[in-house]
DSSP file (Angstrom, degrees, kcal/mol; ACC not computed):
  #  RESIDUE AA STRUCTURE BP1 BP2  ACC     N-H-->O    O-->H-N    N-H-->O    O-->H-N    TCO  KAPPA ALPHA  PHI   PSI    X-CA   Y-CA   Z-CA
    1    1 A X              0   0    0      0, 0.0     2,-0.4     0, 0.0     0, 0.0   0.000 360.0 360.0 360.0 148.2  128.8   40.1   55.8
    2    2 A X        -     0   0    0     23,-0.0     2,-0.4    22,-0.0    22,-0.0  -0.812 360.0-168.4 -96.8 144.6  126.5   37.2   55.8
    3    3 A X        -     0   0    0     -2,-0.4    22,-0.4   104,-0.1     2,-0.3  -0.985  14.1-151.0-159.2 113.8  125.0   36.6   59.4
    4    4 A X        -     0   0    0    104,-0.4     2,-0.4    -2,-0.4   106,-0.4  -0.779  19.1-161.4-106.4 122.5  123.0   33.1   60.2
    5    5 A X  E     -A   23   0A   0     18,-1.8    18,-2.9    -2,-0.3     2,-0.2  -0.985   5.3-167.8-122.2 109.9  120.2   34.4   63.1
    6    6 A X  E     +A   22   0A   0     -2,-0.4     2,-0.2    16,-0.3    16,-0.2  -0.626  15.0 163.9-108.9 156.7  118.8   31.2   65.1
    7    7 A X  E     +A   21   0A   0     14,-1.0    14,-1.0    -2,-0.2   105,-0.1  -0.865  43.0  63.7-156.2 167.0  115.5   31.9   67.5
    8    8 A X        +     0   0    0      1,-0.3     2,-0.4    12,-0.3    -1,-0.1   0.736  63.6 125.1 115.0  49.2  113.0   29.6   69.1
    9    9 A X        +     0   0    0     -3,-0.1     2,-0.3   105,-0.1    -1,-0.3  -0.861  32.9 111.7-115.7 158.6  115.2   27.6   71.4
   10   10 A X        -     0   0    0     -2,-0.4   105,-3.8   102,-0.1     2,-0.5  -0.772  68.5 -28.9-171.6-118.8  114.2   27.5   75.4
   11   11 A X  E     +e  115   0B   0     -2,-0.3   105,-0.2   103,-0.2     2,-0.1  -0.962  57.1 170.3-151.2  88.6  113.1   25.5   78.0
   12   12 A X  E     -e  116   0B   0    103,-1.1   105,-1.4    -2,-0.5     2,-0.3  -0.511  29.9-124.8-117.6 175.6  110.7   22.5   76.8
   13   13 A X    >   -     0   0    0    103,-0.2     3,-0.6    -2,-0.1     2,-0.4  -0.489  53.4 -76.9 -81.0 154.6  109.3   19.3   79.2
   14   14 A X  T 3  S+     0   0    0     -2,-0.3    72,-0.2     1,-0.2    70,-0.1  -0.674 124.5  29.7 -29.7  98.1  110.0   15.8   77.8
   15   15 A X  T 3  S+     0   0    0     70,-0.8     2,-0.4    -2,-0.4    69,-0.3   0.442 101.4 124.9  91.2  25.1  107.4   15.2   74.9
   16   16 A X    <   -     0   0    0     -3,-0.6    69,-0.9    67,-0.2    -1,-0.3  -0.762  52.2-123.8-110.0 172.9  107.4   18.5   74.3
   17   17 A X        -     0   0    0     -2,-0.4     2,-0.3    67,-0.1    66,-0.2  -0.583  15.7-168.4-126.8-153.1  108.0   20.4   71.5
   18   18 A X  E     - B   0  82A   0     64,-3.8    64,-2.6    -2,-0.2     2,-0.6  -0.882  10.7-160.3-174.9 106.7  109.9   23.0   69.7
   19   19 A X  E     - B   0  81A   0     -2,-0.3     2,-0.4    62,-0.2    62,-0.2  -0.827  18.8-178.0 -89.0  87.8  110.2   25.5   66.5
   20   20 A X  E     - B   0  80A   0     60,-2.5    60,-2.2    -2,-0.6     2,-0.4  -0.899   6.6-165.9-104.7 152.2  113.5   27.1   65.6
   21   21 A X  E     -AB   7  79A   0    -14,-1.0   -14,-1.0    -2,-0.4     2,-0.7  -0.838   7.5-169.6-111.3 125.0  114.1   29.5   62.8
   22   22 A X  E     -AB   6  78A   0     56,-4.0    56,-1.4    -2,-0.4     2,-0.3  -0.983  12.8-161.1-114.9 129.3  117.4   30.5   61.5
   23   23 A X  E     -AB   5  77A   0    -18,-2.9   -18,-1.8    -2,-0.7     2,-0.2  -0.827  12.2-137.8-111.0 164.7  117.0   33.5   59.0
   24   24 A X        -     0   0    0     52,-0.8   -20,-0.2    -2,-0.3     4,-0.1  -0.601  23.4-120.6-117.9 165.2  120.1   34.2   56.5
   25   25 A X  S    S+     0   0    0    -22,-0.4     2,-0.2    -2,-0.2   -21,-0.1   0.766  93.7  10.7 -93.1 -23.0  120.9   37.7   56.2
   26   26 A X  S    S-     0   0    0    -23,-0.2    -2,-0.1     1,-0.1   -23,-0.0  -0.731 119.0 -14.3-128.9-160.2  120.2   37.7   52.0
   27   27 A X    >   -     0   0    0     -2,-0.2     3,-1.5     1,-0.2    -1,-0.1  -0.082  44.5-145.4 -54.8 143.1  118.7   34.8   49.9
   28   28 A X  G >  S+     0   0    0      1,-0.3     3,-1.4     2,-0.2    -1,-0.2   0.724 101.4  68.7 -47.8 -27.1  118.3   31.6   51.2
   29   29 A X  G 3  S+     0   0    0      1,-0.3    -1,-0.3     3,-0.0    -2,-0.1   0.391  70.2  80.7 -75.4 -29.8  119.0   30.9   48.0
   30   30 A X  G <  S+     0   0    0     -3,-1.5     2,-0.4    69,-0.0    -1,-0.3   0.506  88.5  72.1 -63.9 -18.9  122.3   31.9   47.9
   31   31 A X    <   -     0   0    0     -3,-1.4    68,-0.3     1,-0.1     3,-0.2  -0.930  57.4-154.1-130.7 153.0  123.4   28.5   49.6
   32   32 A X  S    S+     0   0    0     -2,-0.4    21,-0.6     1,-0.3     2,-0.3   0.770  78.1  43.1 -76.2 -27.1  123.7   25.0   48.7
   33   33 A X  E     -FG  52  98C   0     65,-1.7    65,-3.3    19,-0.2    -1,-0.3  -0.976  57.5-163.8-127.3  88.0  123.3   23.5   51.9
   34   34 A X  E     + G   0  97C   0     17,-1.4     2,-0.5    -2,-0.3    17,-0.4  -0.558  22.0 157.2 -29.3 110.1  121.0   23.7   55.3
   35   35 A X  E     - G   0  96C   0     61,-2.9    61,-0.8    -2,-0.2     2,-0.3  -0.785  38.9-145.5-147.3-150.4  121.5   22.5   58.3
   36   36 A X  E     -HG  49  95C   0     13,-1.8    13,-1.2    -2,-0.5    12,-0.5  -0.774  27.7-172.0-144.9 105.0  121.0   22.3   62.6
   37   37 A X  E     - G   0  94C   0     57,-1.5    57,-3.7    -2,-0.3     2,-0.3  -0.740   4.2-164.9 -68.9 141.4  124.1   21.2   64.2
   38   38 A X  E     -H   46   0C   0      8,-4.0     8,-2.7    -2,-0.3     2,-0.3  -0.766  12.3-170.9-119.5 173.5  124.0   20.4   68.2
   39   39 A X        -     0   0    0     -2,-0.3    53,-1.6     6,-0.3     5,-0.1  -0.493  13.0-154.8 175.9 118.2  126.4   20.0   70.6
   40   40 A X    >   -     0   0    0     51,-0.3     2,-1.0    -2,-0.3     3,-0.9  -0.196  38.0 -75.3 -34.9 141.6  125.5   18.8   73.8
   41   41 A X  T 3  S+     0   0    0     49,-0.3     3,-0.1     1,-0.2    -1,-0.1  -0.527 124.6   5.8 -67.4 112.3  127.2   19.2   77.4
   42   42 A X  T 3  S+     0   0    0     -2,-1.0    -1,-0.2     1,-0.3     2,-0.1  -0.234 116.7 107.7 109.0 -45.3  130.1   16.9   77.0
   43   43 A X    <   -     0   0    0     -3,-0.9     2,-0.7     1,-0.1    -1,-0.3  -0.345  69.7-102.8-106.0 162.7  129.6   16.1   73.6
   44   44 A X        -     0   0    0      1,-0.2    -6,-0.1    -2,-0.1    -1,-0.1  -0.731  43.7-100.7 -37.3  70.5  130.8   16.5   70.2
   45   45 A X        +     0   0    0     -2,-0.7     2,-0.4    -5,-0.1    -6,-0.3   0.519  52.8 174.5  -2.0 129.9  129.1   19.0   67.5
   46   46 A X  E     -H   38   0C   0     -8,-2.7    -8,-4.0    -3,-0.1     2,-0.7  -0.976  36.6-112.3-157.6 153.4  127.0   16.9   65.2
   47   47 A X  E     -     0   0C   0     -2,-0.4   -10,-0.3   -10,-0.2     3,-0.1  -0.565  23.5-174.1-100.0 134.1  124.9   17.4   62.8
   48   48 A X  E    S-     0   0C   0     -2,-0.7    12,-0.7   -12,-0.5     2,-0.3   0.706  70.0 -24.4 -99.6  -6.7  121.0   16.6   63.5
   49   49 A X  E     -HI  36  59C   0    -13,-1.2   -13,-1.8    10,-0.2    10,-0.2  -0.937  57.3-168.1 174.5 176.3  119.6   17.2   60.0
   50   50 A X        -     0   0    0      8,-0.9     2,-0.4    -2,-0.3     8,-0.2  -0.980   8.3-153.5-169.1 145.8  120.2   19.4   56.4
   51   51 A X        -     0   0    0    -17,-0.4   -17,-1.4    -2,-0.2     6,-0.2  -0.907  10.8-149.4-149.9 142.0  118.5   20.2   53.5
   52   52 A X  B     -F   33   0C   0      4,-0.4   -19,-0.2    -2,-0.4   -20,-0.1   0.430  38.1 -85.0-135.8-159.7  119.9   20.8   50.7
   53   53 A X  S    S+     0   0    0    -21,-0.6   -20,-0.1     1,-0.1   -21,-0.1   0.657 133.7  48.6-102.2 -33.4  118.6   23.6   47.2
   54   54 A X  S    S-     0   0    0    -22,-0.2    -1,-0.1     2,-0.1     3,-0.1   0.900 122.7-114.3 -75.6 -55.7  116.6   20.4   46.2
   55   55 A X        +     0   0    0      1,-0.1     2,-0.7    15,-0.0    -2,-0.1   0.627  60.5 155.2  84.4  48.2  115.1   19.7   49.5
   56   56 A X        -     0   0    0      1,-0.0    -4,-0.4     0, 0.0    -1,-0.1  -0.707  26.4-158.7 -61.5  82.2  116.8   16.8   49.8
   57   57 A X        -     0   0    0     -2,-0.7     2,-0.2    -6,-0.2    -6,-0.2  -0.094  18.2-172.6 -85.7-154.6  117.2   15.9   53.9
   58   58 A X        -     0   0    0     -8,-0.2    -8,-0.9   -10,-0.1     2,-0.3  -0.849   9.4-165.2 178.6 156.3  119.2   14.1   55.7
   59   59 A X  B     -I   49   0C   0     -2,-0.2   -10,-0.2   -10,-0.2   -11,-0.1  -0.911  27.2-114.1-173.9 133.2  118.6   13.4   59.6
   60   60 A X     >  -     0   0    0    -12,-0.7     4,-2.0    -2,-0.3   -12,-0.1  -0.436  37.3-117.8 -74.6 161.3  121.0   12.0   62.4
   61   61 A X  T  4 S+     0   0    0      1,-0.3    -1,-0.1     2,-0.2   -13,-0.0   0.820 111.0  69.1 -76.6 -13.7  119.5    8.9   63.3
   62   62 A X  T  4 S+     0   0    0      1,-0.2    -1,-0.3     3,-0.0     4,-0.1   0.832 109.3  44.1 -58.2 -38.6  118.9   10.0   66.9
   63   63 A X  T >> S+     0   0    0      3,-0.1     3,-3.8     2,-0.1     4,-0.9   0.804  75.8 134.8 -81.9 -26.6  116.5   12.1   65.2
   64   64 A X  T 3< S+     0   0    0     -4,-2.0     2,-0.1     1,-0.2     4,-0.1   0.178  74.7   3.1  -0.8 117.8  115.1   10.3   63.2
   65   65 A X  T 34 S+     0   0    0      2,-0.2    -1,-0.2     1,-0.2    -2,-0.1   0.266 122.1  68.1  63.6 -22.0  110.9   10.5   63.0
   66   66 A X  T <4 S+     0   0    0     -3,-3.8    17,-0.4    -2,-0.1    -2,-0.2   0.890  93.9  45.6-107.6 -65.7  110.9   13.4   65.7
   67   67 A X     <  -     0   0    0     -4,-0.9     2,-0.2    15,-0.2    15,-0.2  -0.328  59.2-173.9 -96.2 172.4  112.5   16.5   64.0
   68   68 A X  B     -C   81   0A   0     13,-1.4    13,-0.6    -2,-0.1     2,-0.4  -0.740   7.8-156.5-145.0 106.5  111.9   18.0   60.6
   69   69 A X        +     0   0    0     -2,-0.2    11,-0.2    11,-0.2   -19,-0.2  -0.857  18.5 162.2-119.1 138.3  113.5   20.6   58.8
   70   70 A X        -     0   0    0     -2,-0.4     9,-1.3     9,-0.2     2,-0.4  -0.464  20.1-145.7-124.5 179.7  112.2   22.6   56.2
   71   71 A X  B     -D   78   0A   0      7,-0.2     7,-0.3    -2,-0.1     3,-0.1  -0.995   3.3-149.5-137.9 167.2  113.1   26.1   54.6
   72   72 A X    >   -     0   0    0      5,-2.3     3,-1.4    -2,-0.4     4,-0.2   0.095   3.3-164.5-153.5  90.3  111.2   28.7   53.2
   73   73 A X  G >  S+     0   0    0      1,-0.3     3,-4.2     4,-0.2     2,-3.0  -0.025  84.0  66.1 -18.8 -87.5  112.7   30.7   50.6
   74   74 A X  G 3  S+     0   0    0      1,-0.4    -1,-0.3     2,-0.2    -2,-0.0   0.317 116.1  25.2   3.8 -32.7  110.1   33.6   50.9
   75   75 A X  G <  S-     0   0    0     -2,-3.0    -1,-0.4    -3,-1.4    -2,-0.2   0.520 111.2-108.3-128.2 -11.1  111.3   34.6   54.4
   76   76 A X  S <  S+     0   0    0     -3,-4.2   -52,-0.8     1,-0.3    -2,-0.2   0.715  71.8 136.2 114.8  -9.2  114.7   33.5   54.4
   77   77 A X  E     +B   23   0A   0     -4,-0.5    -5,-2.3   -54,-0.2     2,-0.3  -0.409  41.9 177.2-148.4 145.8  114.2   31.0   56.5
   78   78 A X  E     -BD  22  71A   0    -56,-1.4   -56,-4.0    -7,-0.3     2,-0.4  -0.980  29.5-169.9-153.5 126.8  115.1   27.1   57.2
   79   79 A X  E     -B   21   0A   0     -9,-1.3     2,-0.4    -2,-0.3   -58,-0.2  -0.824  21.1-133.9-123.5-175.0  113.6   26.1   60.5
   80   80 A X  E     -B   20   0A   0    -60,-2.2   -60,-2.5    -2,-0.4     2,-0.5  -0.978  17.3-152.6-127.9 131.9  114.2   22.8   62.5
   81   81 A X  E     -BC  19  68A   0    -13,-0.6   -13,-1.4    -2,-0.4     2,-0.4  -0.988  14.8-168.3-115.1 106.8  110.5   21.1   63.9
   82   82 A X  E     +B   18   0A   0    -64,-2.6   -64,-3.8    -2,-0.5   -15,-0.2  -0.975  11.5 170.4-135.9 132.2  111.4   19.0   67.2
   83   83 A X        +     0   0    0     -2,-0.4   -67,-0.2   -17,-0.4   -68,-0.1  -0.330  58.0  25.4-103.2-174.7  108.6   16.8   68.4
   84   84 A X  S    S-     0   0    0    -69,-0.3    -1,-0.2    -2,-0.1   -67,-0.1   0.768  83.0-163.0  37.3  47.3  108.9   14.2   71.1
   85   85 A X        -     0   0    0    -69,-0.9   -70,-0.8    -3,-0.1     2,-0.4  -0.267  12.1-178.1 -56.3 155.5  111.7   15.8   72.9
   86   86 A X    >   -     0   0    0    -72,-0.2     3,-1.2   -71,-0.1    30,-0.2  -0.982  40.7 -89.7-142.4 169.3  114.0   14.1   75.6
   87   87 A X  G >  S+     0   0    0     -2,-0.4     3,-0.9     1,-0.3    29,-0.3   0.868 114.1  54.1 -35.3 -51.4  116.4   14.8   77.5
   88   88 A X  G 3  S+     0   0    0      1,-0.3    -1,-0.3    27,-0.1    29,-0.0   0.741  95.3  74.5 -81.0   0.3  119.5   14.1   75.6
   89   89 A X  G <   +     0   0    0     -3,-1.2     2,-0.3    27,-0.1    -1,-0.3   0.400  64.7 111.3 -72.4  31.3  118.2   16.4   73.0
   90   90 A X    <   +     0   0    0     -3,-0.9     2,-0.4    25,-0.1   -49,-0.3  -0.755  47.9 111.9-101.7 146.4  119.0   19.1   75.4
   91   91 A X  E    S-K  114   0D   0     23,-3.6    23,-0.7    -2,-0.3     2,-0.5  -0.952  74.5 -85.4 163.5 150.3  122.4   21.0   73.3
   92   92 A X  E     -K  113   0D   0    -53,-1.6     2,-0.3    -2,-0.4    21,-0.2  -0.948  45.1-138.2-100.6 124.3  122.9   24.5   71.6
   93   93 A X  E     -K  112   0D   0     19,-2.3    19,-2.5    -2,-0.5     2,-0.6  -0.523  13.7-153.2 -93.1 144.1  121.6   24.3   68.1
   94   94 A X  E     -G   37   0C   0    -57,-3.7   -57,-1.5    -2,-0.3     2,-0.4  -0.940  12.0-138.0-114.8 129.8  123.6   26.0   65.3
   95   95 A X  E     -G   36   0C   0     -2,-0.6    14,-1.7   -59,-0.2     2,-0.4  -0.749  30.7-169.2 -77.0 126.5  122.2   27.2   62.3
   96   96 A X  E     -GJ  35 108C   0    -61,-0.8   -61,-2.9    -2,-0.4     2,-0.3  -0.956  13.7-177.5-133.9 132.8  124.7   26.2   59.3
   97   97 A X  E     -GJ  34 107C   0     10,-1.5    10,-0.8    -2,-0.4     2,-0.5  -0.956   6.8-161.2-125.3 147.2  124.7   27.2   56.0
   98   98 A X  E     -G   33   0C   0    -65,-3.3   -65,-1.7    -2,-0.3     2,-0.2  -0.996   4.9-172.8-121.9 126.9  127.4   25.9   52.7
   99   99 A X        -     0   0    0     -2,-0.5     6,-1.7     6,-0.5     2,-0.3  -0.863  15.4-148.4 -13.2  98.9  128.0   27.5   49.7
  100  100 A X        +     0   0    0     -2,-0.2     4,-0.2     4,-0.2     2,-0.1  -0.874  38.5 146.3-115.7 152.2  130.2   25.4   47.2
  101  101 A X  S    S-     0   0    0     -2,-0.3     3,-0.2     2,-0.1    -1,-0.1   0.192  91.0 -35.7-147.2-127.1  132.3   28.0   45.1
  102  102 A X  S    S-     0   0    0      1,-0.3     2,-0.4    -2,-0.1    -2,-0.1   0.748 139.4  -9.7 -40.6 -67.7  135.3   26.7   44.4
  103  103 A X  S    S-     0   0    0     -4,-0.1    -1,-0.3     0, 0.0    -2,-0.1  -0.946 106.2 -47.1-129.5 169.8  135.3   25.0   47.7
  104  104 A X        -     0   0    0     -2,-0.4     2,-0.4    -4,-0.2    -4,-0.2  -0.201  38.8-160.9 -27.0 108.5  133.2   25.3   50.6
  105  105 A X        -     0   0    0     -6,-1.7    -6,-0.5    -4,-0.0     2,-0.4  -0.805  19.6-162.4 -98.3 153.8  132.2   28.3   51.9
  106  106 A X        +     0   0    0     -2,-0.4     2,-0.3    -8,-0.2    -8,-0.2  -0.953  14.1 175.8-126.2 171.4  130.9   27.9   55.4
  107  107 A X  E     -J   97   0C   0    -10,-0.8   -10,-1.5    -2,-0.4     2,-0.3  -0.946  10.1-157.4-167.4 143.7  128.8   30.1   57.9
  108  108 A X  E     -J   96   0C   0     -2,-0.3  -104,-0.4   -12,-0.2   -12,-0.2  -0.972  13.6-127.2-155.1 156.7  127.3   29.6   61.4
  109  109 A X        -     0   0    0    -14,-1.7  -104,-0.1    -2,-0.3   -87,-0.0  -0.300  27.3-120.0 -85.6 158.1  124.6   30.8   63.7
  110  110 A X        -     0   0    0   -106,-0.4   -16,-0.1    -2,-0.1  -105,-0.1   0.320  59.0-135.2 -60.1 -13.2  125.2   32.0   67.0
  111  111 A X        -     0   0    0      1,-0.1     2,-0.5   -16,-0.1   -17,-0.2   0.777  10.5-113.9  30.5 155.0  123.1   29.5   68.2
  112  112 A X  E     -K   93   0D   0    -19,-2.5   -19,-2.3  -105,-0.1     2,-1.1  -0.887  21.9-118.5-135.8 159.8  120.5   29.1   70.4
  113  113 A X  E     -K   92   0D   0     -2,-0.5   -21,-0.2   -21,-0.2     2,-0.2  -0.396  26.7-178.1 -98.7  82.1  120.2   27.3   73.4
  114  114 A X  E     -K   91   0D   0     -2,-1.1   -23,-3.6   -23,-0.7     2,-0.5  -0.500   0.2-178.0 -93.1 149.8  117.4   24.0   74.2
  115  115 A X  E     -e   11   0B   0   -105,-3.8     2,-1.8   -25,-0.2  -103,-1.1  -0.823   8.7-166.9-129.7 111.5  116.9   22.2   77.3
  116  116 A X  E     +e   12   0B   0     -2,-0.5     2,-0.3   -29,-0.3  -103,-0.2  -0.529  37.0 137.6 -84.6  93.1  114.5   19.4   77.7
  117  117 A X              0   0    0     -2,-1.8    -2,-0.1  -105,-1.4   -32,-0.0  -0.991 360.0 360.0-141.6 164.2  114.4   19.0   80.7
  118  118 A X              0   0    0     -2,-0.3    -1,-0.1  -105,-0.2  -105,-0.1   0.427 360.0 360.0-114.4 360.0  111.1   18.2   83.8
């Protein structure tokens, strides 16, 4: 089965930052699409940034300047780079990965859990 593993989420100060990893259980390579979905308390799943087989991103605009996400086939690996933290960045991040096959396969992390808070 294919198994999306997120790490590096905790418990940051306001301006701080924050490294998470998701590793895919085979090649990264294997999908067309990266991303980090959040959802907040209250709020709606959204997606805060993606990168695509090209490495092509994409970034909600709330994130805009702050985060970065990169991958790197060699390890598996697509992490999310969050600078300049605040508050409302405070959410469980989901690792997400698409496939296009026919249609769209999709796959999610367990996520894991940041809180910016002082």
């Amino acid at each position: 089965q294919v198994r999306l593993v997120e790490s590096g989420g905790g418990l940051v100060q306001p301006g701080g930052s924050l490294r998470l990893s998701c590793t895919t259980s085979g090649s990264i390579r294997f999908f067309n699409v990266l991303g980090w979905y959040r959802q907040g308390p209250g709020k709606e799943r959204e997606l805060a940034a993606s990168i695509d087989y090209g490495n092509t991103t994409d970034y909600a605009d709330s994130v805009k300047g702050r985060f970065t996400i990169s991958r790197d086939d060699a390890r598996n690996t697509v992490y999310l780079q969050m600078n300049s933290l605040k508050p409302e960045d405070t959410a469980v991040y989901f690792c997400n990965a698409r496939r296009l096959q026919v249609t769209w396969m999709i796959y999610w992390g367990q996520g894991t859990q940041v809180t910016v808070s002082s």
